[in-house]
C-alpha positions as CSV (number, residue, x, y, z in Angstrom):
1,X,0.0,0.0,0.0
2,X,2.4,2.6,1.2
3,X,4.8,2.0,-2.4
4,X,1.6,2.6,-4.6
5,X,1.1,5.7,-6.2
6,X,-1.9,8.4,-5.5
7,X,-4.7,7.2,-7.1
8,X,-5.5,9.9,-9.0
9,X,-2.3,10.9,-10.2
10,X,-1.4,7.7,-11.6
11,X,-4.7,7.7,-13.4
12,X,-4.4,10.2,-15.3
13,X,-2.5,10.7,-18.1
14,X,1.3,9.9,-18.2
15,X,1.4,13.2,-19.5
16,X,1.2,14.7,-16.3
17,X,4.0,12.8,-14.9
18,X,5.8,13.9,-18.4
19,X,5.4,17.6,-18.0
20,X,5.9,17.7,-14.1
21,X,8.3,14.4,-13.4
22,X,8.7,13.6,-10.1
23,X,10.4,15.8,-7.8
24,X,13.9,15.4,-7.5
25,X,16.3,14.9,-4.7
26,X,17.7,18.4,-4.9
27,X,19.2,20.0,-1.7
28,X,16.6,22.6,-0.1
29,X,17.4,26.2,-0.3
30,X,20.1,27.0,3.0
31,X,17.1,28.9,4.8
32,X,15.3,25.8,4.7
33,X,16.6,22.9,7.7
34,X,16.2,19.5,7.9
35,X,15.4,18.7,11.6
36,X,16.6,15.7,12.6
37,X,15.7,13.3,15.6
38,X,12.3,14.8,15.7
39,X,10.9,12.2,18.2
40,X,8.9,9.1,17.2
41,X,8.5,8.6,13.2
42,X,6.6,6.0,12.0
43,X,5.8,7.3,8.9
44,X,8.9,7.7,7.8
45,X,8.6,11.3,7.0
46,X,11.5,14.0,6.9
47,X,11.1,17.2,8.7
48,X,12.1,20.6,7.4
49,X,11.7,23.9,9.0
50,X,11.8,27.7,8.3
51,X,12.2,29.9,11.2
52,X,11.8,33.9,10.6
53,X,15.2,35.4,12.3
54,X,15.0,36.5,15.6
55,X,11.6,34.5,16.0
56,X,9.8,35.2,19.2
57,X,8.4,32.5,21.8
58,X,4.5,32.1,22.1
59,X,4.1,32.5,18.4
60,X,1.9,30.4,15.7
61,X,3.1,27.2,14.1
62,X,2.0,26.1,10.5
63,X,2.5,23.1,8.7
64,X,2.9,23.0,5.2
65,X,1.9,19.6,3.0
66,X,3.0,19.5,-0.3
67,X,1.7,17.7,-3.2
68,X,2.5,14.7,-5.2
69,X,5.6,14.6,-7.3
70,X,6.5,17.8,-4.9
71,X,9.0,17.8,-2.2
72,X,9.1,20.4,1.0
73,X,11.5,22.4,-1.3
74,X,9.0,23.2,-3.7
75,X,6.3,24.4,-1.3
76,X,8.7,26.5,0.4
77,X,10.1,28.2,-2.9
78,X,6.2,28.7,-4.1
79,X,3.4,28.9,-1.7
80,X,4.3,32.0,0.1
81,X,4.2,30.5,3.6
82,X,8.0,31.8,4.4
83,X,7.2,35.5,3.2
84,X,3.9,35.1,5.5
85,X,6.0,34.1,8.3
86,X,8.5,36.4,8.1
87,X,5.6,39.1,8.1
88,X,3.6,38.0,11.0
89,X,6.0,35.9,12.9
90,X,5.5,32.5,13.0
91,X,7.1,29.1,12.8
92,X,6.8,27.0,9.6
93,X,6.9,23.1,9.0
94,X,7.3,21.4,5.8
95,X,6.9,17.5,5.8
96,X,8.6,15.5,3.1
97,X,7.5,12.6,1.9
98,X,9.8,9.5,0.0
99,X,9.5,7.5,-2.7
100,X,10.0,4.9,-0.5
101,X,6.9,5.4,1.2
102,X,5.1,6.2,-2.6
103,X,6.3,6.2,-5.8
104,X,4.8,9.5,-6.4
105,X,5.9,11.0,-2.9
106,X,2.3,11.0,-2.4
107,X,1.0,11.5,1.3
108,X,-0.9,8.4,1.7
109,X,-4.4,10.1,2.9
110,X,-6.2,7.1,2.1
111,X,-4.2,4.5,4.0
112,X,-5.6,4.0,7.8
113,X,-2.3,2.8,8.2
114,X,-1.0,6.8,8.0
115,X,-3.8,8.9,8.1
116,X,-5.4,8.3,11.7
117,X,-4.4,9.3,15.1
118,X,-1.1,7.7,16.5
119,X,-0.4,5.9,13.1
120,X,2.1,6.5,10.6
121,X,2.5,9.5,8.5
122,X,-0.1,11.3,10.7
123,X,1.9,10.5,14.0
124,X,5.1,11.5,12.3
125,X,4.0,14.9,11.6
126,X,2.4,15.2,15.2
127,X,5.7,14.3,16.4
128,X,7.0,17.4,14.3
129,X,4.5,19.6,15.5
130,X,5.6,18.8,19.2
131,X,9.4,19.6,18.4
132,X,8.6,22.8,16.8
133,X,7.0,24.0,20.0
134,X,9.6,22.5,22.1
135,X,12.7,24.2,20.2
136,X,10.5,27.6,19.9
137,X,8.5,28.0,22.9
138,X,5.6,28.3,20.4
139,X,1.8,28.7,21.2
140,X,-0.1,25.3,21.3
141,X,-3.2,26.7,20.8
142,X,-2.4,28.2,17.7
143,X,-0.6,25.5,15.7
144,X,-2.3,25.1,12.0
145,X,-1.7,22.7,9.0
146,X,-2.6,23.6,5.1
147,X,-1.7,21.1,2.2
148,X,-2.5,20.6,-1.4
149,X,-3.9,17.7,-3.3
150,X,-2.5,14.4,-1.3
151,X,-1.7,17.0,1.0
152,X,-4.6,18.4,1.3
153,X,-6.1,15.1,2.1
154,X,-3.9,14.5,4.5
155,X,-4.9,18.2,6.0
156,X,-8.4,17.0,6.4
157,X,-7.3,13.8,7.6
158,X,-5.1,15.2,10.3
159,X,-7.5,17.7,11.6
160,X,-9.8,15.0,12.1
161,X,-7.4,12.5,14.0
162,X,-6.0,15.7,15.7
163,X,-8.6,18.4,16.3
164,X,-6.6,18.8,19.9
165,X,-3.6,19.4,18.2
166,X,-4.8,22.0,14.9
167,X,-6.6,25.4,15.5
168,X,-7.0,25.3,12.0
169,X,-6.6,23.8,8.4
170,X,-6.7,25.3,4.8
171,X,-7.6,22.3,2.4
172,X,-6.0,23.1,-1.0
173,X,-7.4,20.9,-3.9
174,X,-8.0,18.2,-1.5
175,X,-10.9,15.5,-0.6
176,X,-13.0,14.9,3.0
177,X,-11.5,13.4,6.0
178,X,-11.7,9.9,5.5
179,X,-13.7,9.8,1.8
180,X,-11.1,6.5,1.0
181,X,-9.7,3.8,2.6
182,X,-8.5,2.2,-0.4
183,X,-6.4,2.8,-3.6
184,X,-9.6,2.3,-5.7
185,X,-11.2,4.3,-3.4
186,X,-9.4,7.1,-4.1
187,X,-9.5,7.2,-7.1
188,X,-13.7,7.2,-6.5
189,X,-13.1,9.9,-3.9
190,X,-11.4,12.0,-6.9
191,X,-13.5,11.9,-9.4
192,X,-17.0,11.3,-8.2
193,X,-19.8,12.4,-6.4
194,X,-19.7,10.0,-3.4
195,X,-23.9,10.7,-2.2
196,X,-23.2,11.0,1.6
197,X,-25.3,13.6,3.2
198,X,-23.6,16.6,5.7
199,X,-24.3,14.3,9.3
200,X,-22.2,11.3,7.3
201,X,-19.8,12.9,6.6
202,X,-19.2,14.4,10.1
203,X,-19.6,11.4,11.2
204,X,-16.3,10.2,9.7
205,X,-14.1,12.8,11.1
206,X,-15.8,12.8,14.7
207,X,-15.2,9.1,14.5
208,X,-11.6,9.4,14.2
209,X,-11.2,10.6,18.0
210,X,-13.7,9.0,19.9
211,X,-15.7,11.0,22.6
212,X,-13.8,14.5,22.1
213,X,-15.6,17.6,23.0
214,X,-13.1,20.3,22.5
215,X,-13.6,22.9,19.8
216,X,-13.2,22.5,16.2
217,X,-10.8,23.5,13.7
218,X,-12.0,26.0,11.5
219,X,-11.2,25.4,7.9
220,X,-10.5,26.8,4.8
221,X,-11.3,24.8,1.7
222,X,-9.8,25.9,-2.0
223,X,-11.0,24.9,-5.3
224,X,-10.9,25.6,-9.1
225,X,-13.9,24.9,-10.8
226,X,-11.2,23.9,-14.0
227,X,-9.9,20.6,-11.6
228,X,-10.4,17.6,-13.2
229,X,-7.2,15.9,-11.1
230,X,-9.9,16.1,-7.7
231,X,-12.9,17.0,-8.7
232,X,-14.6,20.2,-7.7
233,X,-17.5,18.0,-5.9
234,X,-14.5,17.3,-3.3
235,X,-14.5,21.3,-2.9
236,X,-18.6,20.7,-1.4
237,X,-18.1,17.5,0.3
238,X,-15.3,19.0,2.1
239,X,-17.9,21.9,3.0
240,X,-20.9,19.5,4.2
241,X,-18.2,17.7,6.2
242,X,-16.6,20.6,8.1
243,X,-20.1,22.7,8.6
244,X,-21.9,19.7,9.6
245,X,-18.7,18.7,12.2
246,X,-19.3,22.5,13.5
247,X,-23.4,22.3,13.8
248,X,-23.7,25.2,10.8
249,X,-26.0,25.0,8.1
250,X,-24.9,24.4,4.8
251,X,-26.5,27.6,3.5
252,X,-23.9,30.6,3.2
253,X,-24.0,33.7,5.9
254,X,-22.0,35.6,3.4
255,X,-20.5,36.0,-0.4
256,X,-17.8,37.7,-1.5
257,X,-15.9,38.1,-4.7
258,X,-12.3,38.3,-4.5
259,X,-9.5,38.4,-6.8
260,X,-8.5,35.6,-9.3
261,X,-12.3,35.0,-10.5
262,X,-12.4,33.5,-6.9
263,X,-16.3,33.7,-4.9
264,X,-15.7,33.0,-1.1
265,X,-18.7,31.4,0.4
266,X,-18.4,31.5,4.7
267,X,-20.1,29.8,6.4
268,X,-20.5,31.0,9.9
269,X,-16.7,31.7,10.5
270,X,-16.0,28.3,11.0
271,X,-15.7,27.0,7.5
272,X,-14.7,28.8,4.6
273,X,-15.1,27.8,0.5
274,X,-13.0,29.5,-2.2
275,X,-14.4,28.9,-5.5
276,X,-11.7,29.8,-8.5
277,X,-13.3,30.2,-11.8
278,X,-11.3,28.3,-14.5
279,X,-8.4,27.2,-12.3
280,X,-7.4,23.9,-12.7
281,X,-5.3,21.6,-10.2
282,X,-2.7,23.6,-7.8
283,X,-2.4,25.6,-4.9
284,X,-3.3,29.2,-5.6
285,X,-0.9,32.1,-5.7
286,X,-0.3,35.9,-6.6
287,X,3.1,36.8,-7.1
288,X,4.3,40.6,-6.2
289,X,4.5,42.7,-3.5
290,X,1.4,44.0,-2.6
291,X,-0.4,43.8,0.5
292,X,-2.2,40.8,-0.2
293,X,0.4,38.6,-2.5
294,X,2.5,36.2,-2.1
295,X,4.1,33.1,-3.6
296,X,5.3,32.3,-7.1
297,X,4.3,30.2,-9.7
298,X,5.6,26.9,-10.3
299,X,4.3,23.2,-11.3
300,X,1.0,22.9,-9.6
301,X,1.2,26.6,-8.3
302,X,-1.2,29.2,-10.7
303,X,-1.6,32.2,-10.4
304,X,-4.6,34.2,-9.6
305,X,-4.5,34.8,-5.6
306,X,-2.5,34.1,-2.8
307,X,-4.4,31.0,-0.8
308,X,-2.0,31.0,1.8
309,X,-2.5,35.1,2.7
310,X,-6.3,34.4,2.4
311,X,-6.1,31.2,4.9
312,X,-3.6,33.0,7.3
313,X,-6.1,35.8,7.5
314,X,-9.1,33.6,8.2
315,X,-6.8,31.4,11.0
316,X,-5.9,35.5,12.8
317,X,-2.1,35.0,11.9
318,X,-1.8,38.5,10.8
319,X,-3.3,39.8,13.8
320,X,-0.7,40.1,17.6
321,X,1.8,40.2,15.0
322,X,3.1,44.0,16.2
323,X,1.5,45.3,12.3
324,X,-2.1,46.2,12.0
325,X,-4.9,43.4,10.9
326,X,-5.3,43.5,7.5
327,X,-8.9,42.8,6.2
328,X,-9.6,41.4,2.6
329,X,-10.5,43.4,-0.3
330,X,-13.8,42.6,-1.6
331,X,-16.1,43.7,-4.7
332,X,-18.9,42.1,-3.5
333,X,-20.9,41.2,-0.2
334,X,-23.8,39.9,0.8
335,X,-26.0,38.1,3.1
336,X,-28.6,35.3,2.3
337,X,-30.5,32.9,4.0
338,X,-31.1,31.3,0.6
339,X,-28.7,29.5,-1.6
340,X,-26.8,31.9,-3.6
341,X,-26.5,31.9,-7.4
342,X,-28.6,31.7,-10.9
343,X,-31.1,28.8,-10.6
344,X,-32.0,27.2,-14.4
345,X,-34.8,24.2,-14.9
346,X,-34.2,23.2,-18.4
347,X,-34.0,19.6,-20.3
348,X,-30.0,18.3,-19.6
349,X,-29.6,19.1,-23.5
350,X,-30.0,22.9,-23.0
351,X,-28.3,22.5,-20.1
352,X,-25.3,20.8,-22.2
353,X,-25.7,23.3,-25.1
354,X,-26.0,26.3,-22.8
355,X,-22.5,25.3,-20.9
356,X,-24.2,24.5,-17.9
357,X,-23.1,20.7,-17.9
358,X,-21.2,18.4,-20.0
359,X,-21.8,14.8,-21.8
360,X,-19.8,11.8,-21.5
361,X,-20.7,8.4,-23.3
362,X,-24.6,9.8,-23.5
363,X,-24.7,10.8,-19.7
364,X,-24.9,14.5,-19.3
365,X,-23.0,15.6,-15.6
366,X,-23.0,19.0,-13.8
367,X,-20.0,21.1,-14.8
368,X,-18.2,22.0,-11.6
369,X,-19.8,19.7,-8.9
370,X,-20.0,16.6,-11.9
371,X,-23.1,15.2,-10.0
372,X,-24.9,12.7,-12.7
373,X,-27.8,13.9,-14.1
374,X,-29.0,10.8,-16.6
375,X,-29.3,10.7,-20.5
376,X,-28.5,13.4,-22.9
377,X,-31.5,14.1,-24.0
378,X,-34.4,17.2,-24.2
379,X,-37.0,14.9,-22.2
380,X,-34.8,14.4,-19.3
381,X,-35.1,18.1,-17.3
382,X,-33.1,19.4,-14.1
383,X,-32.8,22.3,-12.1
384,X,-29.2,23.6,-11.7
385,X,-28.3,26.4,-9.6
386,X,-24.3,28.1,-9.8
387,X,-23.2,28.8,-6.5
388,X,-20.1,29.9,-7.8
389,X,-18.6,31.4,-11.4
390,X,-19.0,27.8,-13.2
391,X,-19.5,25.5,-10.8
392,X,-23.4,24.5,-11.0
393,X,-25.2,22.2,-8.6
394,X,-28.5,19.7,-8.8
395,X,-31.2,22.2,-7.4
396,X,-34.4,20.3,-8.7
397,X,-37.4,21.7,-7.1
398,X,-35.6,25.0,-6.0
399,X,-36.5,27.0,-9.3
C-alpha cells in the first residue's frame, strides 16, 4: 500500500507525470533545515523547518503539506508560507515525503495505516508539531496545517485525527477526511460524487477521536472549478463535512468576490469555501509585492490569488503580529439565508448546449460539482443552480 502511487495521479495521463516528473532529490534552499531526531516517526517522513530570524516565543506554528511529485522544497520556494511568516512571525513546517513510502511521494491520505491518530504518516507529523513548540516555545493553541492535493487530504485527515492538536486547516485541492480507505477508493473519492449527506460525513471525522468535545478546527477549503485531477464535488463534500462537524447550516451567511475570478462562500466563520473560476489543479498564488500577495508560480502553483495570505487571515495569523490586521478586499458582499446563485430548470440538452453541464458516453454531468444527471436528451429536465462562477449544482425543485 504505502509504495503505490496516489490514485488519481497515476490515473491520469502519463502526461502529467511527463510535463511535471517527479520531484527530485535536490538539496533545499540554505534557509530551509532539515530537523533531525524529531521524536517518534513511524511514517517515515523528513522534517524541514523555516524559522523567521529573531523569532519570538509564544508565536503560531503552520505546517505545510505539499503535493505529489513535490517535495518540501518546492512548497517553500512557491506557496508564500516563508514570506507570510516572516511578516507576522511564525514558525513553519514542511513534511517531506519518499519515494520509498510512494512512488509519487504521495502523502498516503487514504491508508488507515498513515492517516489516523497515532499511526504513521499522521503520527510523524504530530511528532514534528511537538518539536517545533519544544525548540521555539511556540503557542499550542495556535498550531495550523494547510496542504494541497495528497496534502490536502492529509490536511483534512489530520484535523480530524488531531482536532486537539490543529486550530485550524486550509484544504487546497483536497478531498474529506476519510472519503477512501483504499487505492480504488481514491480514485472514487477524486472523481465522483460519493452521495453521503452533511451528518455522514461528520460522522467520519468525529469518528476518528472518539468521545472529544473540544472545539473545532475552522477550515479553509480551496478549489478551481477547471480541476479535473480532484474533482470540484470534493471542494462541497469538504464543505458538508466541516459545517456539519461544526453544527452550521450548509446555506452561506455571506459571499464575497475576490481576486482571481475566486467567490468566497463562509459559512458562519467556521468554515470557509473559495471557488476559482477556471483554475485547474494547484495551490493558488499571486506573485508581487502587494499587501495581499505572495508566492510564485511553479508546477502545480497558478496564479490568480495568494491562498496561503487568504487562509492565514481567516486562522488571525496576521493579527498580535506587532503590524495592524489587514482585512480582505472585496467587490462584492452579501448576506442570504437562501442559496446563492442563478437557478436554471431546463432539459439536460439545453443545459449541455447552454454550458451548464457536460456529456460523457450519452450521460450529461453537472460542470463543476460533476453530479450525474442521466441521459442526454431534451426529455430528461433538471434544475441547476451556480453557486459559484462555473461551478453549478443539482437544485431540482428550487426554481
Amino acid at each position: 500500500m504505502r509504495k503505490l502511487a496516489f490514485a488519481g495521479l497515476a490515473a491520469i495521463t502519463a502526461a502529467v507525470l511527463t510535463t511535471v516528473g517527479v520531484a527530485s532529490a535536490d538539496p533545499p534552499p540554505s534557509s530551509l533545515v532539515q530537523v533531525s531526531n524529531f521524536g517518534a516517526n513511524p511514517g517515515a517522513l523528513a522534517m524541514y523547518t523555516y524559522t523567521p530570524s529573531g523569532l519570538e516565543t509564544g508565536r503560531p506554528v503552520v505546517v505545510a503539506l505539499h503535493g505529489c511529485t513535490q517535495s518540501a522544497s518546492d512548497y517553500y520556494a512557491h506557496s508564500g508560507w516563508p514570506q507570510l511568516a516572516d511578516k507576522w512571525r511564525f514558525e513553519v513546517v514542511f513534511p517531506q515525503q519518499s519515494t520509498s513510502n510512494n512512488s509519487l511521494k504521495c502523502f498516503n491520505w487514504f491508508s488507515t495505516a498513515d492517516d489516523t491518530r497515532g499511526n504513521g504518516e499522521a503520527a510523524s507529523v504530530k511528532s514534528m508539531v511537538d518539536k517545533a513548540i519544544a525548540d521555539h516555545g511556540s503557542d499550542r493553541s495556535r498550531v495550523y496545517v494547510t496542504g494541497l492535493s495528497a496534502g490536502g487530504g492529509m490536511t483534512a485527515d489530520l484535523l480530524a485525527a488531531y482536532p486537539d492538536v490543529f486550530a485550524g486547516g486550509g484544504i487546497n485541492a483536497g478531498l474529506p477526511a476519510q472519503c477512501a480507505t483504499s487505492v480504488t477508493q481514491a480514485t472514487n473519492c477524486q472523481q465522483n460524487n460519493q452521495n453521503l449527506t452533511p451528518a455522514q460525513w461528520a460522522s467520519k471525522v468525529k469518528a476518528q477521536y472518539p468521545g472529544y468535545s473540544g472545539p473545532w478546527p475552522r477550515v479553509a477549503i480551496w478549489q478551481g472549478t477547471g480541476d479535473y485531477t480532484v474533482y470540484p464535488v470534493n471542494g462541497t463534500e469538504l464543505r458538508d463535512q466541516w459545517t456539519a462537524v461544526h453544527g452550521v447550516s450548509q446555506t452561506p451567511t455571506s459571499t464575497q468576490s475576490l481576486p482571481g475570478g475566486t467567490t468566497l462562500t463562509n459559512y458562519a466563520d467556521k468554515v470557509q469555501l473559495y471557488s476559482i473560476a477556471g483554475m485547474g489543479h494547484g495551490t493558488a498564488v499571486d506573485p508581487g509585492t502587494g499587501a495581499t500577495q505572495c508566492g510564485s508560480t511553479g508546477a502545480y502553483f497558478l496564479a490568480g490569488i495568494c491562498s496561503s495570505y487568504y487562509t492565514g487571515v481567516f486562522w488571525g495569523l496576521d493579527k498580535g503580529s506587532g503590524g495592524t490586521t489587514t482585512t480582505p478586499p472585496t467587490t462584492t458582499t452579501t448576506t442570504s439565508t437562501q442559496p446563492p446563485g442563478t437557478c436554471v430548470n431546463a432539459s439536460n440538452y439545453a443545459h449541455t448546449q447552454a454550458g451548464r453541464a457536460h456529456q460523457s458516453a450519452g450521460q450529461v454531468y453537472a460542470n463543476g460539482s460533476n453530479q450525474a444527471m442521466g441521459l442526454w436528451n431534451t426529455f430528461t429536465t433538471h434544475a441547476l443552480r451556480e453557486t459559484s462562477p462555473g461551478y453549478w449544482v443539482l437544485a431540482d425543485g428550487q426554481c
